[in-house]
PAZANU-979033 format. One record per residue (C-alpha): x, y, z; residue in three letters. Coordinates in steps of 0.2 Angstrom, whole numbers, plus 5000, padded with zeros to 4 digits. Layout:
# residues N
<kolfi px="X" py="Y" pz="Z" resn="Ala"/>
...
END
This chain:
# residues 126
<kolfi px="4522" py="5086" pz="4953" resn="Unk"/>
<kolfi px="4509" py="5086" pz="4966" resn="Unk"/>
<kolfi px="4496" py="5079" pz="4954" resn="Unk"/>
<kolfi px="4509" py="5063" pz="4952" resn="Unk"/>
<kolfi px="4513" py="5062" pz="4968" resn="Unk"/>
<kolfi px="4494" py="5060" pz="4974" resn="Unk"/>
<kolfi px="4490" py="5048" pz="4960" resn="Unk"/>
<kolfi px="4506" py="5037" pz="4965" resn="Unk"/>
<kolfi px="4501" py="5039" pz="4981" resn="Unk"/>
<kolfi px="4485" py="5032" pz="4978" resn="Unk"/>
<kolfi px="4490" py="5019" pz="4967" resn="Unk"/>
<kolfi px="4502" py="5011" pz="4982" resn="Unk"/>
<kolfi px="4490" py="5013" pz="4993" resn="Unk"/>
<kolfi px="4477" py="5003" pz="4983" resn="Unk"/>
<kolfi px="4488" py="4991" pz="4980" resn="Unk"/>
<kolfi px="4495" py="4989" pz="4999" resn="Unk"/>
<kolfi px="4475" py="4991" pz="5005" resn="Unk"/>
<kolfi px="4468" py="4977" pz="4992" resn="Unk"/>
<kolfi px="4482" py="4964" pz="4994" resn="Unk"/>
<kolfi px="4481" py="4966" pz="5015" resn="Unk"/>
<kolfi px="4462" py="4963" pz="5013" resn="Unk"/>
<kolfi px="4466" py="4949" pz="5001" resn="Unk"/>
<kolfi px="4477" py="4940" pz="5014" resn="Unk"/>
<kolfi px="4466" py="4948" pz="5030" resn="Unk"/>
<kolfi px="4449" py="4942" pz="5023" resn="Unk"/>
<kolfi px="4454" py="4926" pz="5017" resn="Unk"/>
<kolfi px="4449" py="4932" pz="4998" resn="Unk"/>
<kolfi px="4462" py="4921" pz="4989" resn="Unk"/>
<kolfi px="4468" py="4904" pz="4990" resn="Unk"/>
<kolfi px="4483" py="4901" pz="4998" resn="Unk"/>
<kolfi px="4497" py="4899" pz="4985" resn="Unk"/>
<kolfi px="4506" py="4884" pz="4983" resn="Unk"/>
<kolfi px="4524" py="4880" pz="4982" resn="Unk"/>
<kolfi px="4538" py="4867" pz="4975" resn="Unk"/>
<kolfi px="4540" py="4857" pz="4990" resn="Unk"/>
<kolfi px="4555" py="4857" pz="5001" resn="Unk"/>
<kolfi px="4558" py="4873" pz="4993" resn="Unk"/>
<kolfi px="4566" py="4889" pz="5003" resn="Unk"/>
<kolfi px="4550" py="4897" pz="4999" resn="Unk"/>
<kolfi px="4539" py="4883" pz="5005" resn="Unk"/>
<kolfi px="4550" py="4885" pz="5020" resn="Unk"/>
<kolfi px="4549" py="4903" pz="5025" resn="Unk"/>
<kolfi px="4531" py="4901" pz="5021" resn="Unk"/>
<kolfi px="4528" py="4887" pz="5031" resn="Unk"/>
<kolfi px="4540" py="4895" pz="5044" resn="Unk"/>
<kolfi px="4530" py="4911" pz="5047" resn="Unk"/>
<kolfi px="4511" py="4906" pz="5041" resn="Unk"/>
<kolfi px="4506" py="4897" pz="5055" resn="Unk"/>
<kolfi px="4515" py="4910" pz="5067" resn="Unk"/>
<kolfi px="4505" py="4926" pz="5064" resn="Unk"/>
<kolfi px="4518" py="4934" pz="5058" resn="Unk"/>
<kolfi px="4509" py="4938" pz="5040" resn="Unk"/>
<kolfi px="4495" py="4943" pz="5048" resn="Unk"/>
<kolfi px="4504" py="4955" pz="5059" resn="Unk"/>
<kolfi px="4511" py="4960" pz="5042" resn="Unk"/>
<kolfi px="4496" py="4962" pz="5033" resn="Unk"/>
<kolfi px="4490" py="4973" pz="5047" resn="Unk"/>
<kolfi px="4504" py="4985" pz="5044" resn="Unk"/>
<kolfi px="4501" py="4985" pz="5025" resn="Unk"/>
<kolfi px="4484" py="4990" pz="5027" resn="Unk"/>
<kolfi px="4489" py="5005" pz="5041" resn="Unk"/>
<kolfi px="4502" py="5009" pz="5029" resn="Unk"/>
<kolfi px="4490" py="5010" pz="5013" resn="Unk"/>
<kolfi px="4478" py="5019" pz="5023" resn="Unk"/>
<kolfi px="4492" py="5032" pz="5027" resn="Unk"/>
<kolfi px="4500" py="5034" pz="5010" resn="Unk"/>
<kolfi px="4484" py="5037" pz="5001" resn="Unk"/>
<kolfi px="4479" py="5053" pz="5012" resn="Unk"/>
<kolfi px="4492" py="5066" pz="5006" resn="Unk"/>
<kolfi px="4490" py="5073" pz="5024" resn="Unk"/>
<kolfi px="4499" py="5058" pz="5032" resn="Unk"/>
<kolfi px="4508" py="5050" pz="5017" resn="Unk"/>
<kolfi px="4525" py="5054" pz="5025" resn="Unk"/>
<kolfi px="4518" py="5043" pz="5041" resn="Unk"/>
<kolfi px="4512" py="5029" pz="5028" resn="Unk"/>
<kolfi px="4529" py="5028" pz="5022" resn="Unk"/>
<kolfi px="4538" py="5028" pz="5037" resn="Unk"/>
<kolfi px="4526" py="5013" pz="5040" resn="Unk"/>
<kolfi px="4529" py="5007" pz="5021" resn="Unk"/>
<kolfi px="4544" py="5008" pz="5021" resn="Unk"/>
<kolfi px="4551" py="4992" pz="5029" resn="Unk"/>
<kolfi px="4539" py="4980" pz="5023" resn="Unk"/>
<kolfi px="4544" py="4988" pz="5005" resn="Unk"/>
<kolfi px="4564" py="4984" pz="5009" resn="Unk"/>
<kolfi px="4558" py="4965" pz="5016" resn="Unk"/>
<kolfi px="4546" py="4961" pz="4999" resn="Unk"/>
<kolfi px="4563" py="4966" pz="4991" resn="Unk"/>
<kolfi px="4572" py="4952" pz="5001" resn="Unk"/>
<kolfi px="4562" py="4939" pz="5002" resn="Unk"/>
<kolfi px="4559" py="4940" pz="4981" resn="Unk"/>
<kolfi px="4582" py="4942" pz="4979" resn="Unk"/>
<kolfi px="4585" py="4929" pz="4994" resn="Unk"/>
<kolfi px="4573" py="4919" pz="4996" resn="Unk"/>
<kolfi px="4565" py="4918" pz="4981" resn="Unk"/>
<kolfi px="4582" py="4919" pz="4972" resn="Unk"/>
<kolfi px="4574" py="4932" pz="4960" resn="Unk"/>
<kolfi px="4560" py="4924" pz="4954" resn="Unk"/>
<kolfi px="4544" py="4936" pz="4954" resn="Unk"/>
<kolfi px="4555" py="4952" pz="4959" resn="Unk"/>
<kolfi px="4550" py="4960" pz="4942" resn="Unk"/>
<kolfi px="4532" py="4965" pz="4942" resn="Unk"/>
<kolfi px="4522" py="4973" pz="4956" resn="Unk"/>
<kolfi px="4538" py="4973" pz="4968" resn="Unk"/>
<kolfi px="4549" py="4982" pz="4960" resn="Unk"/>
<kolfi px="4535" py="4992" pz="4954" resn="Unk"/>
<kolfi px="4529" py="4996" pz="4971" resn="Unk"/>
<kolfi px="4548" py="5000" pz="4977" resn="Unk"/>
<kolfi px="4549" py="5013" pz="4961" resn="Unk"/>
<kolfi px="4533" py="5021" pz="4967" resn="Unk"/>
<kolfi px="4538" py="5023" pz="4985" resn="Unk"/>
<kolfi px="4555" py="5030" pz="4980" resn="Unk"/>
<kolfi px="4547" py="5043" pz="4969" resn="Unk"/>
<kolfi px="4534" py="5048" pz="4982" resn="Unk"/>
<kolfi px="4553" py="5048" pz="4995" resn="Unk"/>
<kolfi px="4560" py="5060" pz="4982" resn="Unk"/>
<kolfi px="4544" py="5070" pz="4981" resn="Unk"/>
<kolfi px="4546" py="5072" pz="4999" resn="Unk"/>
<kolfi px="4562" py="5072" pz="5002" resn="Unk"/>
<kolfi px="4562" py="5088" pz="5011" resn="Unk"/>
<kolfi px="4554" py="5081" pz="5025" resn="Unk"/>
<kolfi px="4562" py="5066" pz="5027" resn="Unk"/>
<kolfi px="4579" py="5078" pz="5027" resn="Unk"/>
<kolfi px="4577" py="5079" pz="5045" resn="Unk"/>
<kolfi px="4580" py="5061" pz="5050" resn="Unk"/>
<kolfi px="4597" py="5062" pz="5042" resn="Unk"/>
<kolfi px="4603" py="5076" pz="5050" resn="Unk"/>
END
């Protein structure tokens, strides 16, 4: 179990490290939207605020954390929020569309490293 949960703990890492740089560095084009959409709108809403970019910083902290095995319990406190928000914005805002695929993919991973740890995070709840 611990060989899976420093692989999955890589893996979400990687994946919360690469698409922060993505967004941070300017490595991608900035996805369009149907206009007048309530994704155009949250996207027009919180782009120009710094709001992403504060974001993005978080993902990368967060990345960085989980994919140490030594401070993957940190990561995913870190982790854990913007995870419950991507999840969100894909059923609220997006009205499902693009929530199959690397969200739910990334909220499966995180709940499987949670579990793994679980008797950790038992002393929050208590």
């Amino acid at each position: 179990m611990k060989i899976a949960a420093n692989i999955a703990g890589g893996l979400l890492g990687l994946l919360f490290i690469a698409f922060s740089l993505m967004v941070l560095l300017h490595m991608a084009p900035n996805p369009s939207f149907p206009p007048d959409s309530p994704v155009d709108h949250f996207m027009k809403a919180f782009g120009p605020t710094g709001y992403i970019t504060f974001v993005k910083i978080f993902e990368l902290i967060g990345g960085i954390l989980v994919a140490i095995p030594k401070t993957r319990n940190l990561g995913l406190l870190v982790l854990g929020p913007i995870i419950l928000n991507i999840l969100a914005f894909h059923v609220f805002v997006a009205k499902g569309e693009g929530l199959v695929g690397i969200p739910l993919f990334v909220a499966a991973v995180a709940l499987f490293l949670l579990w793994t740890e679980r008797k950790a995070f038992a002393a929050l709840v208590h």
